[in-house]
N, C-alpha and C positions, 0 to 999 in steps of 0.2 A: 681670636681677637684679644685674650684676657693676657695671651702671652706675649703680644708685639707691645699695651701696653706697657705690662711690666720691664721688657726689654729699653721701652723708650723713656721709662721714668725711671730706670738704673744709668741712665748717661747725665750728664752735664747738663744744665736748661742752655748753654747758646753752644753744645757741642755742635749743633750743625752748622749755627751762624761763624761760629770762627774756621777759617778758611785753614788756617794750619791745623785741624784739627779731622779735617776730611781724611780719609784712606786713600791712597792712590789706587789704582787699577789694578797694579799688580801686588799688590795688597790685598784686596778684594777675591782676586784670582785664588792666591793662593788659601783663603780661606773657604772658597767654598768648593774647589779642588780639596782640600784637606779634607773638611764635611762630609763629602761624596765615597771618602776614600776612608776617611776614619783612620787614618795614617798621613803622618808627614812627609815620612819617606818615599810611601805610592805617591803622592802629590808633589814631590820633588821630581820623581820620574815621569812624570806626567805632565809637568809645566816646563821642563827641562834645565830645572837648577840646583840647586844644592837643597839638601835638609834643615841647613840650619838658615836658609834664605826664609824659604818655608816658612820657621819656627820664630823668626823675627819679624816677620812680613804680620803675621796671626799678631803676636806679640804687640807691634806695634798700635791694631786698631784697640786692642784689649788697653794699651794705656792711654789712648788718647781717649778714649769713652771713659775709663774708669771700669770698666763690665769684662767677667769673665767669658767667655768664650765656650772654652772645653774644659771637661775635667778626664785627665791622665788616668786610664785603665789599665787591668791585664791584660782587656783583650781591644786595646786603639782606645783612637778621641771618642769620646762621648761627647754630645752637646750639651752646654747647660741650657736650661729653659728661653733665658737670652737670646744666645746662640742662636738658638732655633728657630725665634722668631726673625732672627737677621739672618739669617740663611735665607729664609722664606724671601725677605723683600731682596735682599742684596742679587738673589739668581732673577727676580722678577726685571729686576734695575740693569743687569748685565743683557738679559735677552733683547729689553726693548732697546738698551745701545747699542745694539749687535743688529738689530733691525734696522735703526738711524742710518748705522754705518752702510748698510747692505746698501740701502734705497738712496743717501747719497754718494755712491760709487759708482750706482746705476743713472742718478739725474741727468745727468747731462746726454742722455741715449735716450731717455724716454721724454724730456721736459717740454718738450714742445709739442703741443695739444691743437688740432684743427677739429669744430667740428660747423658740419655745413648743411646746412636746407637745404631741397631742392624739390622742384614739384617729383611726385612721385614715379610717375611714366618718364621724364627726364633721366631721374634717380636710377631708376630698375635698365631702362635701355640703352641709356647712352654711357651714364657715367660710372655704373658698379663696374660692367666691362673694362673697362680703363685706367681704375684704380689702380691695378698689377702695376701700369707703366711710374705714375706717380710716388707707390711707396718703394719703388725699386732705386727712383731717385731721390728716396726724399728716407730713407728707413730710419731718421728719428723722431718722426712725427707721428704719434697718434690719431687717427683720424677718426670722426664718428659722422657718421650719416645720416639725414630725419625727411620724412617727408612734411612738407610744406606749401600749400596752396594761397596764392594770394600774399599780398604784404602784409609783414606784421613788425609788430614793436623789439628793435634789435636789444634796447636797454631793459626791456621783459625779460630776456631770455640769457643763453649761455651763448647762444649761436655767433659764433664767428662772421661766416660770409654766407651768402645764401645766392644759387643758381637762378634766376628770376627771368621768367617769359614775360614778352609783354613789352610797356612803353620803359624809357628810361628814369622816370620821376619815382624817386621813393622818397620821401620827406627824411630830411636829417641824416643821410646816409651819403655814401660815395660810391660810384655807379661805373661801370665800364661794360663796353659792347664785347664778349667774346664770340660771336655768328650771328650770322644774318641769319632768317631760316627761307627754304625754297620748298616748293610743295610739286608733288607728282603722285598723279591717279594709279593704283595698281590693283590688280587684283590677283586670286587665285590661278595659274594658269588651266584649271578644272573648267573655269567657266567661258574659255575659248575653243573655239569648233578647230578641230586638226587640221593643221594644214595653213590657220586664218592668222597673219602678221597683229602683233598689238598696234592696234590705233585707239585716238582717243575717240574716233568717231561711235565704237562701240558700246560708249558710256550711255549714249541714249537710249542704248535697250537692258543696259545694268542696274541692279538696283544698288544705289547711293547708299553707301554707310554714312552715317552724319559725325560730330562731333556735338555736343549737345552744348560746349559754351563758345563754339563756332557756326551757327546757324546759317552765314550767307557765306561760308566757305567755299562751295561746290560753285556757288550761281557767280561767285568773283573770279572764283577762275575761270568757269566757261566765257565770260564775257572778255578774261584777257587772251583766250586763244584765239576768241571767234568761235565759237560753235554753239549752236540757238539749242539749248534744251530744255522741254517743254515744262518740267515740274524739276530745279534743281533744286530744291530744298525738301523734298520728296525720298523718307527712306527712315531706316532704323535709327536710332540714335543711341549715342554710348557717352557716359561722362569720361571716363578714362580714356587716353590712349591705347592700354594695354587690350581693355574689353573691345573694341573695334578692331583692331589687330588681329585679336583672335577669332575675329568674327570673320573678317575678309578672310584669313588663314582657312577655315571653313566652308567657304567657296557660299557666302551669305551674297556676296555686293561685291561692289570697286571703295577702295577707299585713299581719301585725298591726304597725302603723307608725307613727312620730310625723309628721304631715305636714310639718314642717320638714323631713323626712329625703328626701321626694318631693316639693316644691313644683311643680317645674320638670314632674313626671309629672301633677302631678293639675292645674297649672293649663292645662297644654295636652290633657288628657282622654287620656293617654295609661294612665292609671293612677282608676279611678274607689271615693269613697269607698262604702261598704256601711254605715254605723251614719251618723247627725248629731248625735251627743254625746261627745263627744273626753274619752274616762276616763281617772283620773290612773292613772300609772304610781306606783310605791312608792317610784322611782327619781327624782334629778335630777341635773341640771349641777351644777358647782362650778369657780372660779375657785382654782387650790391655787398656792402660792409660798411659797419657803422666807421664815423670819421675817426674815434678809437679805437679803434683798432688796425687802420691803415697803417703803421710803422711794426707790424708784427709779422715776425720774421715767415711764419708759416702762411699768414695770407696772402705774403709777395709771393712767397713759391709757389702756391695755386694761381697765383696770376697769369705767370710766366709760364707753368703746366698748359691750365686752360687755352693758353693763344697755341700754346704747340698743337697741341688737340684737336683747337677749330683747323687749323690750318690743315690735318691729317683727317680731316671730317670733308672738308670742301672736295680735296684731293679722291678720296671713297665716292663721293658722289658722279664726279665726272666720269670716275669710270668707268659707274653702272651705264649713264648714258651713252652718248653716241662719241666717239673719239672725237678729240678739239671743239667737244660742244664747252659752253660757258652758260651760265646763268642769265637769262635773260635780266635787265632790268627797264625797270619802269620809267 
């Protein structure tokens, strides 16, 4: 420290304020090329100019400070104490503008930042899977992922847009429907006797996986198909989608499910459907984003991602079911 002071009180008091008094860059270069090198002429070779560019370039910061620089040896530049301490800051000063430069060459490839909520069962089964397709068209956006349960305060947080089950009303925010959701009973094929077609009629001797913040799930659909079973609310319960999943996966129950939720279960038959008419839920997706954020560039592209998506979600579904089947609705 004793030496940058004395370097800073051997210059001019408004040497930094007066602007013709600053060193140019390649000024600077070649003084701490020279420093490194302890020679003007390795530091000519190395910056690719002449010796006496060099020796003028050093020269010059030495006069505009007032302050020596080097002293001329037998054996190369030596530093004086000055020097030394302006080497120190001047290499500190080049790297962080070597850093400036780097990061904005790269801005415009990285600057655009999404990150999104979503409930977590959502997060993990529908949309991590799918991500590939959106950064393949989207590779200069950042994305970051969070799980999120319930509404919450967008001006709290960092959170761009958030995935959101449920009804369309978020206070202060702007809302759009990207799928409806449809539900179908399915189970482990383990827990069907060989030989025996899925029907839904078999659910009455299954035991019910529940959902624990859907409790009259099972008894609302059995009443839209028509089929009287005696305890529908009757069975294990799970908060998670994932915990249920893996529990029907285990050949526990029948579990009542959007097949977007099990793609991966039902197209490798590890999970088999029991109804072939996929009944709407009461419930849908929603695209939510605070109204600040609506004209950003990266939450349109998730917009316009998303509808592609539901639309190649709907399209999976029908084919698990029964050819030219459609969605019932209410």
């Amino acid at each position: 420290m004793s030496n940058r002071k004395n370097m800073q009180s051997a210059a001019p008091p408004d040497a930094i304020d007066r602007e013709g008094n600053l060193p140019s860059l390649t000024a600077l270069r070649a003084f701490v090329s020279a420093s490194n090198n302890r020679s003007f002429s390795r530091a000519a070779e190395e910056l690719g100019i002449t010796q006496g560019g060099v020796s003028r370039a050093v020269r010059s910061i030495e006069e505009a400070t007032g302050t020596q620089l080097f002293e001329r040896t037998g054996h190369g530049l030596v530093l004086t104490e000055s020097g030394a301490a302006y080497l120190e800051e001047v290499s500190s000063i080049l790297s962080e503008l070597a850093a400036a430069t780097l990061r904005l060459s790269t801005y415009n490839r990285t600057s655009e930042t999404l990150n999104i909520a979503t409930l977590p069962s959502l997060g993990g089964r529908w949309l991590a899977p799918r991500l590939v397709r959106f950064l393949k068209q989207n590779p200069t956006i950042e994305i970051s992922v969070t799980g999120r349960n319930g509404q919450f305060d967008f001006e709290g947080s960092a959170i761009d847009a958030a995935i959101h089950y449920g009804s369309e009303a978020w206070p202060g925010s702007m809302s759009e429907r990207i799928m409806d959701e449809v539900l179908v009973p399915m189970c482990s094929p383990a827990l069907l006797k060989s030989g025996t077609p899925a029907d839904a009629r078999l659910l009455v001797d299954l035991t019910l996986i529940q959902h624990l913040h859907r409790p009259t799930a099972w008894r609302e659909w059995f009443k839209d198909v028509g089929i009287d079973h005696p305890h529908p609310n009757t069975g294990p319960r799970f908060e998670q989608y994932q915990m249920g999943i893996e529990a029907a996966n285990s050949g526990l129950g029948a579990i009542l499910m959007p097949p977007f939720m099990v793609m991966e279960e039902l197209q490798s038959g590890r999970l088999v459907p029991l109804h072939k008419v996929a009944i709407p839920s009461p419930w849908r997706y929603y695209l939510v984003y605070p109204k600040s954020k609506r004209s950003k560039p990266a939450v349109q592209k998730l917009r316009t991602w998303l509808r592609g998506e539901a639309r190649r979600t709907e399209e999976q579904t029908l084919q698990l079911l029964l050819p030219g089947n459609a969605p019932a609705h209410k």
